[in-house]
C-alpha positions in Angstrom: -24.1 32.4 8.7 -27.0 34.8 9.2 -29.3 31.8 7.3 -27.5 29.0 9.1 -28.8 30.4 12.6 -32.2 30.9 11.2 -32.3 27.2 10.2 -30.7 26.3 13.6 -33.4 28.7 15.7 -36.0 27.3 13.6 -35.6 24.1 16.1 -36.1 20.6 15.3 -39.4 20.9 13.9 -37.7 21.7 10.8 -35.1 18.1 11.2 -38.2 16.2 11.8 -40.4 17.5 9.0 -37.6 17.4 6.2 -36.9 13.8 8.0 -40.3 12.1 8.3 -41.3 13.3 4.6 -38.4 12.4 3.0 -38.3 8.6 4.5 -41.8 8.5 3.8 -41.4 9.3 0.3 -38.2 7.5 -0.1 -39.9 3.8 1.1 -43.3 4.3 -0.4 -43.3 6.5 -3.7 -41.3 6.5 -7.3 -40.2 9.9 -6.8 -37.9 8.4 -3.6 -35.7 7.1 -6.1 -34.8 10.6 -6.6 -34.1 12.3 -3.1 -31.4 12.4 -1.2 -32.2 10.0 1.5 -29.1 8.8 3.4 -27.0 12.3 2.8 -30.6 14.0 4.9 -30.4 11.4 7.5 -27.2 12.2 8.3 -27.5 16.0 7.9 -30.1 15.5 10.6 -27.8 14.2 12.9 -25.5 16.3 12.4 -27.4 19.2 13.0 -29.5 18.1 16.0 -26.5 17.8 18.0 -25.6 21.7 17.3 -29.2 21.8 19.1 -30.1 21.9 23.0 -31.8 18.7 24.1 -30.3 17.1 20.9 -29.6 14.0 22.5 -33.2 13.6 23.5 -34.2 14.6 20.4 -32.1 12.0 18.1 -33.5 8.9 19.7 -36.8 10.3 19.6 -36.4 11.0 15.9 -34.4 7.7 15.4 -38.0 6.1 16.7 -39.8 8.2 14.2 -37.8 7.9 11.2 -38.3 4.1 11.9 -41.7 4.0 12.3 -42.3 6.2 8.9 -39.6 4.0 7.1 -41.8 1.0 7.9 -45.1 3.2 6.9 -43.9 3.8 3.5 -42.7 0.0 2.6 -46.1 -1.0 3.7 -48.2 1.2 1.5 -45.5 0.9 -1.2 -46.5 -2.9 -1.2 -50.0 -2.4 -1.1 -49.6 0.0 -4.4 -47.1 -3.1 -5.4 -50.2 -5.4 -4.9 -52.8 -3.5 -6.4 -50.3 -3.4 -9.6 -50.1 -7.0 -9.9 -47.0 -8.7 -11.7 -47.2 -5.7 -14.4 -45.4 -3.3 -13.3 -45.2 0.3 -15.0 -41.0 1.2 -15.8 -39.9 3.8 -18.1 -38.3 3.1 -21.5 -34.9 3.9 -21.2 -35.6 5.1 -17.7 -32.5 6.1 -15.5 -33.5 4.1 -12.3 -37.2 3.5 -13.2 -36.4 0.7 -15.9 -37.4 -2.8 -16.9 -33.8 -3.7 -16.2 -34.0 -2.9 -12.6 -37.1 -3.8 -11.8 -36.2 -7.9 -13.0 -33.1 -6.8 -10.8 -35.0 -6.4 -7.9 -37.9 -9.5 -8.8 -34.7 -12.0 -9.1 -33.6 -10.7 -5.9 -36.5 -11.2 -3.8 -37.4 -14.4 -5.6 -33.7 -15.5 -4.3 -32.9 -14.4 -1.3 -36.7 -13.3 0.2 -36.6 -12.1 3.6 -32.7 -11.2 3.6 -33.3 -9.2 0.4 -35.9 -7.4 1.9 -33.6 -6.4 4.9 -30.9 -5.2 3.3 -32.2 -3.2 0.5 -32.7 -0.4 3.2 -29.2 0.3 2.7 -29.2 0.2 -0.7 -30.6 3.8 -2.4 -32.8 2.8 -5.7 -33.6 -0.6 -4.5 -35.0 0.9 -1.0 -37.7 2.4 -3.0 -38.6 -0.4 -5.8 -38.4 -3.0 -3.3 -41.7 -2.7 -1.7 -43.2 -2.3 -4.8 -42.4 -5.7 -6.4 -42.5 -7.5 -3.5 -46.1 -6.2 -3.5 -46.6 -7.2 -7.1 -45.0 -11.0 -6.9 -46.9 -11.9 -4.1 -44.4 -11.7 -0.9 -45.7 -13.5 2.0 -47.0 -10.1 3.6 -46.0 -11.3 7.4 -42.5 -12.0 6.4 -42.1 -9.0 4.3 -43.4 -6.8 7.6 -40.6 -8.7 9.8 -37.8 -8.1 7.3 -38.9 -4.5 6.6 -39.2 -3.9 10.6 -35.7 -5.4 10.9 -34.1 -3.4 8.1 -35.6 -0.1 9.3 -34.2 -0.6 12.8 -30.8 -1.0 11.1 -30.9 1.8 8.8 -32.6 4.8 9.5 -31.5 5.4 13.2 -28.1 4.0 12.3 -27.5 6.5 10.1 -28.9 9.9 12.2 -26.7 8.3 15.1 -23.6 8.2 13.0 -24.2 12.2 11.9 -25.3 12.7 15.6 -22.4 11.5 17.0 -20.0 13.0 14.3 -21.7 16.1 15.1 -20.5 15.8 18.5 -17.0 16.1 17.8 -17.2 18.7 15.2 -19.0 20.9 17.7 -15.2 20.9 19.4 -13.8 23.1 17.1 -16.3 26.5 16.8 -16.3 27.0 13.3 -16.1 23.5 11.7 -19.7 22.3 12.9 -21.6 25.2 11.0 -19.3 25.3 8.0 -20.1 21.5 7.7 -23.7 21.6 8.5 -24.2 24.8 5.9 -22.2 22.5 3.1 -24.3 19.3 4.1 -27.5 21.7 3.6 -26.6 23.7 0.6 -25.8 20.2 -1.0 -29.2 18.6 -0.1 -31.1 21.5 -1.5 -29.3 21.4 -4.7 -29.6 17.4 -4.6 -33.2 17.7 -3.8 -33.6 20.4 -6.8 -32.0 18.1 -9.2 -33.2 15.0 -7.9 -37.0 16.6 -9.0 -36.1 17.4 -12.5 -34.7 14.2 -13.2 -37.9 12.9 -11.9 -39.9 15.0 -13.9 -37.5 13.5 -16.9 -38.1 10.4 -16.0 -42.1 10.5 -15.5 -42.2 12.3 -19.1 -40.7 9.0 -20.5 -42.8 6.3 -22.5 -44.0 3.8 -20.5 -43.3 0.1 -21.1 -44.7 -3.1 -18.8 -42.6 -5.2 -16.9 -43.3 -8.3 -15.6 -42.6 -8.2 -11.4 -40.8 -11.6 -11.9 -41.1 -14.7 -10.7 -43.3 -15.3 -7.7 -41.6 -15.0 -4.3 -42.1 -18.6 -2.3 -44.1 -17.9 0.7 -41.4 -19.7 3.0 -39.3 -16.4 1.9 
């Protein structure tokens, strides 16, 4: 309890660090495939409504976690684009394969602008998304749209729904830090593992995939 107030004192600063960071990582970088995205999100919430001013402070960090959401997909397309239709996967890779990344470049090539909008809710694809849309040569305006969109629909969505859980937990005095200690303790451990498998996974032999077809510019 003693280290559950010490978080809690610590203020939001802490929420909107481990927040910004995180989505950051998790829309622009390979080793977002790996952390704990959605289950931090929703910590978030949960814990800024323990916090005074917490209503003030989820929308504001709803508006944040947006804005970095839509950061990282841009610069993961650039890195994407830069790539070109090889991209780098991992011989018998757990997420970072050859078999997901044609997953994703069939996608895209199908569905375009819609694929784009709801991989945001979708963990490993969030994160290779930008990438090969980069690499096969999504029409960058329509990508921004769709990444906009899906960002509005995800990130705030989901620190509203732990916000708003939050609020009813705080009801009963004891339930709200048990569950935010539990949420924590299992983010840090998620986090932990989530880097080791990363480090697996980087250690791996590297094979070339092809990014797919080219997406149509009217997608």
């Amino acid at each position: 309890m003693n280290s559950l107030d010490s978080l809690q004192s610590a203020g939001p600063a802490v929420v909107w660090t481990a927040v910004l960071v995180m989505v950051f990582l998790e829309c622009a970088l390979i080793i977002g495939l790996f952390l704990p995205g959605d289950s931090l999100l929703l910590t978030a919430g949960i814990a800024l409504a323990a916090q005074p001013g917490g209503s003030t402070q989820i929308w504001a960090l709803s508006v944040g976690a947006m804005i970095a959401a839509v950061a990282g997909s841009q610069v993961g397309y650039v890195i994407g684009g830069r790539t070109g239709s090889r991209l780098v996967a991992r011989k018998n890779g757990r997420y970072l394969n050859a078999h997901n990344l044609e997953r994703v470049g069939k996608m895209l090539h199908r569905h375009g602008f819609l694929a784009v909008l709801v991989s945001r809710w979708i963990p490993w694809i969030r994160t290779l998304a930008p990438l090969v849309a980069g690499a096969a040569g999504m029409n960058h305006r329509r990508y921004t749209v769709a990444s906009v969109l899906g960002s509005v629909f995800w990130a705030p969505v989901i620190l509203l729904i732990g916000f708003y859980s939050g609020g009813f937990l705080e009801r009963v005095s004891w339930l709200l830090p048990t569950v935010i200690g539990t949420l924590v303790a299992g983010l840090i451990a998620g986090t932990v593992i989530g880097l080791r498998q990363y480090r697996l996974e980087m250690s791996r032999p590297v094979e070339r995939v092809c990014a797919g077809v080219e997406v149509p510019a009217s997608q």
